[in-house]
C-alpha positions in Angstrom: 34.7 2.3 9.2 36.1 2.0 12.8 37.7 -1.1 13.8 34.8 -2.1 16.4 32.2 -2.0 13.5 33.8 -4.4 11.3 32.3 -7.2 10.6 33.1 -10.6 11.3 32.5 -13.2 9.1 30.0 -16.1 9.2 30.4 -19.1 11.0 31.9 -22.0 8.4 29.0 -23.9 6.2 28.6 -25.0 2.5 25.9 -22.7 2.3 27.4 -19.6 3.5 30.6 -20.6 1.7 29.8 -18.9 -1.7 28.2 -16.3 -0.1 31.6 -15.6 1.5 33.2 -15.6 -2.2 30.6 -13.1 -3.8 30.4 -10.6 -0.9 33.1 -11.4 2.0 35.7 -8.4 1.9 38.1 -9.7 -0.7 35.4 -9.1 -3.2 34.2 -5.2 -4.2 31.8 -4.6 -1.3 30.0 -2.5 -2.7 29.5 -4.5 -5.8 27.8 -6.6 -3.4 25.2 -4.2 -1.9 22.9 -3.9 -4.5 22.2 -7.6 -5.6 21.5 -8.4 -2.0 19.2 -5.8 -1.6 17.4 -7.0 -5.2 16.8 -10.0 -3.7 16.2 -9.6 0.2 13.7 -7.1 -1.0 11.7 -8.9 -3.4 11.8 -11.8 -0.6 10.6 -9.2 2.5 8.1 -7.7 0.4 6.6 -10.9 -0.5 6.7 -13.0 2.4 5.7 -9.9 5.6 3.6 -7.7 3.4 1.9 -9.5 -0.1 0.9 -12.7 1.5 -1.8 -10.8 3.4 -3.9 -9.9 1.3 -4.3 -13.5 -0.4 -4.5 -14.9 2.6 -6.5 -12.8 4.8 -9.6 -14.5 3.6 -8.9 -17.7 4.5 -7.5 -16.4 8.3 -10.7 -15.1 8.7 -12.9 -18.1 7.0 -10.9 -21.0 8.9 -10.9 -18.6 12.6 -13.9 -17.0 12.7 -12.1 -13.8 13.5 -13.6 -10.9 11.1 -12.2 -9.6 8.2 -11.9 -6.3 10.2 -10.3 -7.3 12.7 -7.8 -9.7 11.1 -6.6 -6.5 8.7 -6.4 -4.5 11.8 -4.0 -6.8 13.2 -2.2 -6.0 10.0 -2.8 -2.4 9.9 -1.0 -2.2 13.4 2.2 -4.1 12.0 2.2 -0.7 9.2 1.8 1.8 12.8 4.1 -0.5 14.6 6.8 0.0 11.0 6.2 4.3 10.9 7.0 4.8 14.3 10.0 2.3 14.3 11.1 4.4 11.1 12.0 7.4 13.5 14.6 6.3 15.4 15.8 3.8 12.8 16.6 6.5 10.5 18.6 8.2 12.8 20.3 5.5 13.3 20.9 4.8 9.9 22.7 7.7 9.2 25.7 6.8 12.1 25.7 3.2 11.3 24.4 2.2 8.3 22.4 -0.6 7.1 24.1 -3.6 8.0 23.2 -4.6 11.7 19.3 -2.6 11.2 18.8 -4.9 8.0 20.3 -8.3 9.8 18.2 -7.8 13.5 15.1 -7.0 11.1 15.5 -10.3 9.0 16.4 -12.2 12.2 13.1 -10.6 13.9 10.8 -11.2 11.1 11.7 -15.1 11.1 9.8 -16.1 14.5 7.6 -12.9 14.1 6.0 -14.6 11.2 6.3 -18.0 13.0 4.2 -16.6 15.6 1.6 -15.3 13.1 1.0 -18.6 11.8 0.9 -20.5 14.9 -1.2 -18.0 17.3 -4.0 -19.6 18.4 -6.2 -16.4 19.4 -6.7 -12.9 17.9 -5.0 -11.0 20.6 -1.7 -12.9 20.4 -2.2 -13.0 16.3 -2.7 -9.3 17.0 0.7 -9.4 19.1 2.6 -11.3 16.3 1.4 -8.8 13.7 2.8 -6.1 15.5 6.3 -7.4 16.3 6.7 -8.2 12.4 6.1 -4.5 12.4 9.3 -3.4 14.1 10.4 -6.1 11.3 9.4 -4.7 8.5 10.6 -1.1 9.8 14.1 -2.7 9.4 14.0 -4.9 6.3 11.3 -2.9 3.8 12.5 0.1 1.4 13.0 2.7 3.8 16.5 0.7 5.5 17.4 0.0 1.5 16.5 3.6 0.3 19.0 4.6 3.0 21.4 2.0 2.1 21.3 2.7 -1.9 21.7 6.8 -1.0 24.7 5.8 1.0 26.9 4.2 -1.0 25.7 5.7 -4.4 25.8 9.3 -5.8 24.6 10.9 -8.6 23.1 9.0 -11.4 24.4 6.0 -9.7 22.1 6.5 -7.3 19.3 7.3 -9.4 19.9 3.7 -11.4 20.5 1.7 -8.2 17.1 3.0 -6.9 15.5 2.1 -10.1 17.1 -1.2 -9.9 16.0 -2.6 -6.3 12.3 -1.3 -7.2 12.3 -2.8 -10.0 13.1 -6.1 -8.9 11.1 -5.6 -5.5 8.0 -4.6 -8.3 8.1 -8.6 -8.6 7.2 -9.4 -4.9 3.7 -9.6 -5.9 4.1 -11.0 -8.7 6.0 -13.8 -7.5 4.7 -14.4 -4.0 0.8 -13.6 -4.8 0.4 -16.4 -6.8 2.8 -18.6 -4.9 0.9 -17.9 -1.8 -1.9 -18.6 -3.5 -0.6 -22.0 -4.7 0.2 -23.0 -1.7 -2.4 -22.2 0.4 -4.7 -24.2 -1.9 -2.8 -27.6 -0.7 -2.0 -26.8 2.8 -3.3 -24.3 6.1 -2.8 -20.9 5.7 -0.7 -21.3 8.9 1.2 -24.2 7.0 1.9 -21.4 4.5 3.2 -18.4 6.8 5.8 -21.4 8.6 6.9 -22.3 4.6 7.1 -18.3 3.8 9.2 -17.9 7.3 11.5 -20.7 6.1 12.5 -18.4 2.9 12.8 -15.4 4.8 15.3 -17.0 6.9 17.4 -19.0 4.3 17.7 -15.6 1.9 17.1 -12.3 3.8 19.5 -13.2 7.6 22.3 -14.5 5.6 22.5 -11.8 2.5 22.0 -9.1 4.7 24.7 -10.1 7.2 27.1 -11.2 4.9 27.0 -8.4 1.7 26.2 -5.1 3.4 29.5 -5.3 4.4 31.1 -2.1 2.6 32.5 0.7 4.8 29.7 3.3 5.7 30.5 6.7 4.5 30.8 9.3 7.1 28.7 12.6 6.8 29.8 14.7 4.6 30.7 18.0 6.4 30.6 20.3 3.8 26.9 19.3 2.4 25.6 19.8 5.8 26.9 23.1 6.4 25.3 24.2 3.0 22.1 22.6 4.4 22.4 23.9 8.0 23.3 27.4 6.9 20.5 27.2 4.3 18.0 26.3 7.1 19.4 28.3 9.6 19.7 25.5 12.1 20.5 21.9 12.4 18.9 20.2 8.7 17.1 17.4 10.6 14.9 20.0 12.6 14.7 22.9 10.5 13.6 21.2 7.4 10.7 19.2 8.8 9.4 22.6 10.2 9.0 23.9 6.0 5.7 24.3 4.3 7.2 21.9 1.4 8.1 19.5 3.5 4.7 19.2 5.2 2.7 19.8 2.2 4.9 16.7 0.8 3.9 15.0 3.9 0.4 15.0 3.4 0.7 14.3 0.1 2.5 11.3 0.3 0.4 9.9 3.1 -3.1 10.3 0.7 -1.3 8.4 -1.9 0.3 5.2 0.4 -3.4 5.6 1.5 -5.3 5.4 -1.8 -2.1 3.2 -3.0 -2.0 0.7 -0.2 -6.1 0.2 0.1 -6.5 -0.1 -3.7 -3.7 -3.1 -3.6 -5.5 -4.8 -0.5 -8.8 -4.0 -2.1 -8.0 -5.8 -5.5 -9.1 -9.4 -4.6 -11.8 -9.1 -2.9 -13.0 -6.5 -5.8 -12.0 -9.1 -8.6 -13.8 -12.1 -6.4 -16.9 -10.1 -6.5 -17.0 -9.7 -10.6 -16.9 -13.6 -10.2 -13.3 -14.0 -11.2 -11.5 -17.0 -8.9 -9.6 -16.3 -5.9 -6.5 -17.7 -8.1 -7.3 -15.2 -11.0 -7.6 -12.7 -8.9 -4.4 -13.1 -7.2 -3.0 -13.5 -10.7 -4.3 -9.9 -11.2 -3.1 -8.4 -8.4 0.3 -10.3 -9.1 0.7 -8.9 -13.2 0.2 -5.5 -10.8 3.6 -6.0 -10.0 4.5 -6.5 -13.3 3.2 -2.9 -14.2 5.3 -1.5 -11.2 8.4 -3.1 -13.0 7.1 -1.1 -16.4 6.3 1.9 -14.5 9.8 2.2 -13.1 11.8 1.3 -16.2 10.7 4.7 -17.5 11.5 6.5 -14.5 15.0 7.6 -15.9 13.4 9.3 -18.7 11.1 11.0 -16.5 13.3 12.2 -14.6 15.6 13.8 -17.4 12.2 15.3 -19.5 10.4 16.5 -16.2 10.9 18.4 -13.2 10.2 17.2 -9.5 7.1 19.4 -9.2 5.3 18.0 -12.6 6.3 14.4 -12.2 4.8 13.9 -8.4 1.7 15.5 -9.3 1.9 14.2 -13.3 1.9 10.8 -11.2 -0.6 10.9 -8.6 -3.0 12.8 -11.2 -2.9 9.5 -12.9 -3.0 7.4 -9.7 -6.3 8.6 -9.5 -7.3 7.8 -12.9 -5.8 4.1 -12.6 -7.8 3.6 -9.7 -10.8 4.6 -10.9 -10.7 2.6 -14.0 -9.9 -0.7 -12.0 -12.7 0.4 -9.8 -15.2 0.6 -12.5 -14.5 -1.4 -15.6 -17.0 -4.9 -15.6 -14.7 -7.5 -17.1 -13.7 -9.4 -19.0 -10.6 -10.7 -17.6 -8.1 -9.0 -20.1 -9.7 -5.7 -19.1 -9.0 -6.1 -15.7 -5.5 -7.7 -15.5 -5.0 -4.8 -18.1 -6.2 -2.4 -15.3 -4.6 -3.7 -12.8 -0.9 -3.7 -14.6 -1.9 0.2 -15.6 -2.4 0.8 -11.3 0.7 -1.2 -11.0 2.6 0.9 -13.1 1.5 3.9 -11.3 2.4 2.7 -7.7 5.7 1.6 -9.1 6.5 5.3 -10.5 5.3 6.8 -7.0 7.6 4.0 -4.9 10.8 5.9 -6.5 9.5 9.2 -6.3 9.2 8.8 -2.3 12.4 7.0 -2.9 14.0 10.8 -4.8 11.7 12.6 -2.4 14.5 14.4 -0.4 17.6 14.0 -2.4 15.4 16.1 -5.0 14.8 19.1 -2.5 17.3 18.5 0.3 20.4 16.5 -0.8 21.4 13.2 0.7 22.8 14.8 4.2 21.0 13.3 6.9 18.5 11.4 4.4 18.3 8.7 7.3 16.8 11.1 9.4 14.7 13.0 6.8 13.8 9.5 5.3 12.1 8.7 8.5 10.0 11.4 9.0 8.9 11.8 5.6 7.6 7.9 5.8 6.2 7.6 9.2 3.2 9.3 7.9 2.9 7.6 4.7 3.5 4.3 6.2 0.9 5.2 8.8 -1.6 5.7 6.3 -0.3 2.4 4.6 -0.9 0.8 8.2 -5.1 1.9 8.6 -5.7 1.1 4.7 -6.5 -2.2 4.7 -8.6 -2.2 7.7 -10.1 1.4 6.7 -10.3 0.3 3.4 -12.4 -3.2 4.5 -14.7 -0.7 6.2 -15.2 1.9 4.2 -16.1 -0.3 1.5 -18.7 -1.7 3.8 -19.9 1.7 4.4 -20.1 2.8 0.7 -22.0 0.0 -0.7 -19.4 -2.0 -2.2 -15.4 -2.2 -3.6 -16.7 0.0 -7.2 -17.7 2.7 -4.7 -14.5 2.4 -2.4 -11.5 2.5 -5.9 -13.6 5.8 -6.6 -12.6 7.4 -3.7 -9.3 5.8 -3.4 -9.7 7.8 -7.0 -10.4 11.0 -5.1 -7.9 11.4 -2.5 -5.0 10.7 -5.6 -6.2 13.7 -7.3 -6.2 15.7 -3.7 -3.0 14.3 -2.9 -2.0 15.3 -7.0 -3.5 19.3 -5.8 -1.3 19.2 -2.4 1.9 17.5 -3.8 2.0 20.8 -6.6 3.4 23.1 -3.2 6.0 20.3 -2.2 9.1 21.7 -4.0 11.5 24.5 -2.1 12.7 26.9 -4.4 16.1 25.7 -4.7 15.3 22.1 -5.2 18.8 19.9 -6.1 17.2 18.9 -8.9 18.1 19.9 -12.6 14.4 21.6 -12.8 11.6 21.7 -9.8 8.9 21.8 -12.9 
């Protein structure tokens, strides 16, 4: 790291005093990395992204703004994030984590300040869209980048495992919170509480433990990958029929993925479960993720790249549909639910793999970006796409079946998404 990028530390306070002890740089930096990012993740995810969907009801019950248009608002923040992604990953690569991950917290404060206190939908529109470039900073694409950095190897593999696995909990923790405390105050009262934990977790673990020297590019891995590609990696691999047929593949599922997540209260309201129950569903999702992902390791060790993405999405698609058909009871559902959840949570590390599999790490930034933008776009138009479409279709049974669908398209595509010299031990 040069001189000019080090990083000063905090200004003196009680509270960023033991923070200074567990990550300052007499500690093991590194060390340090992936804790805060356990914990700034599960906190991001929670607060910018699985508040919405418990609360968007409410937003459009107490405004009289449509349900449309309040999840378009959303949808835009998710456009807003993949284009940000671009640049951002470029970035990345030079710099590192550090000052992306602390602007993005520091952003997302007033951002979702705003969104609670706008009084109209254009400027709640407006406020959506600025936690956008927020979430572009702070959600797993900056903390894929930062993991593939300072980790190789298996190490990398476990440490990816391990910030998914605890970020699996967002819903699970911040769904039912949400849910909690938007039944005793405003749902604007709620965002300015949620804002209030992003600021007093995510600005000061960011700034203060992704502190460790940034390793520089490795020369020799991208003059295998440049000579491999005939050209510079970042534009000659983008230009490959794996890359695009991953692509597309990816962007079904975040799709199918993101609408079916969105999708799963207002579904479980309409079998006549509680708005609290349902949240509690959608919540125990996240505890699927965290199942889903504990096996990853041994997925990764019995089956190649190739078999695994479309194994996955393959069963996407079947998850989906069962949650999308099965009546009740309760059990049945949460049951459901937890299997979808366990699905999603495989798929979050395979995007996560997605180019060190094929490509290496060398310029994963760069890659990382462009492989997300359109996943993350289609992430962006599902909830207002989904809101719609399930209008269109007759009803949220009718919608999960073609969520359904598109997995098993994206299952077909993802089966062409391996070069043939993959890194990995076996491209099934």
């Amino acid at each position: 790291m040069r001189a000019k990028d080090a990083v000063p530390h905090a200004g003196p306070g009680k509270v960023q005093a033991p923070l200074r002890r567990a990550c300052g740089a007499s500690g093991p930096l590194r060390q340090s990395v992936l804790p805060a990012l356990c914990v700034t993740e599960i906190v991001s995810w929670g607060v910018l992204y699985y508040a919405f969907p418990v609360l968007a009801p409410q937003i459009s019950q107490n405004t009289g703004w449509s349900s449309p248009s309040v999840a378009a608002a959303f949808s835009g923040a998710l456009i807003v994030s993949a284009l940000a992604g671009i640049p951002l990953g470029r970035v990345l690569d030079r710099r590192g984590p550090r000052k992306i991950m602390t602007g993005g917290s520091l952003l997302a404060v007033p951002a979702v300040v705003a969104v609670a206190l706008a009084p109209s939908l254009p400027l709640f529109t407006i406020a959506w869209l600025v936690c956008g470039l927020a979430m572009s900073a702070t959600l797993y694409p900056p903390a894929f980048a930062a993991v593939t950095g300072w980790f190789d190897g298996t190490q990398r593999t476990r440490a990816l495992t391990t910030v998914t696995l605890v970020a699996g909990l967002a819903s699970t923790v911040f769904a039912p919170l949400t849910a909690t405390l938007a039944d005793h105050m405003s749902w604007r009262t709620t965002y300015l509480v949620l804002a209030a934990v992003l600021a007093v977790v995510t600005v000061p673990l960011h700034a203060l433990c992704l502190r460790a020297p940034w390793p520089a590019p490795s020369g020799h891995a991208a003059a295998g990958l440049t000579a491999a590609a005939g050209r510079r990696p970042e534009s000659a691999v983008p230009r490959t029929r794996p890359f695009l047929l991953l692509g597309l593949s990816m962007a079904l599922a975040s799709f199918a993925f993101a609408a079916a997540v969105v999708a799963t209260v207002p579904l479980l309201t309409n079998r006549a479960l509680s708005s609290e129950a349902a949240a509690w569903a959608l919540g125990l999702g996240g505890v699927g993720q965290v199942l889903g992902r504990l096996g990853y390791a041994a997925l990764v060790r019995r089956v190649g790249v190739r078999a695994r993405t479309v194994l996955a999405y393959s069963l996407g698609g079947v998850t989906t549909l069962a949650l999308g058909i099965a009546p009740g009871p309760m059990p049945l559902l949460i049951a459901a639910s937890m299997a979808a959840g366990a699905v999603r949570g495989v798929a979050t590390l395979l995007q996560a793999t997605a180019i060190t599999d094929r490509w290496g790490a060398q310029s994963y930034g760069t890659l990382s970006g462009l492989l997300s933008a359109p996943a993350v776009a289609a992430t962006a138009l599902a909830p207002w796409a989904g809101a719609g479409l399930a209008v269109l279709l007759g009803g949220y049974p009718a919608l999960f079946a073609l969520l359904a669908a598109l997995l098993g398209a994206a299952a077909v595509l993802a089966a062409g998404s391996v070069p043939r010299k993959a890194t990995g031990a076996s491209t099934g």
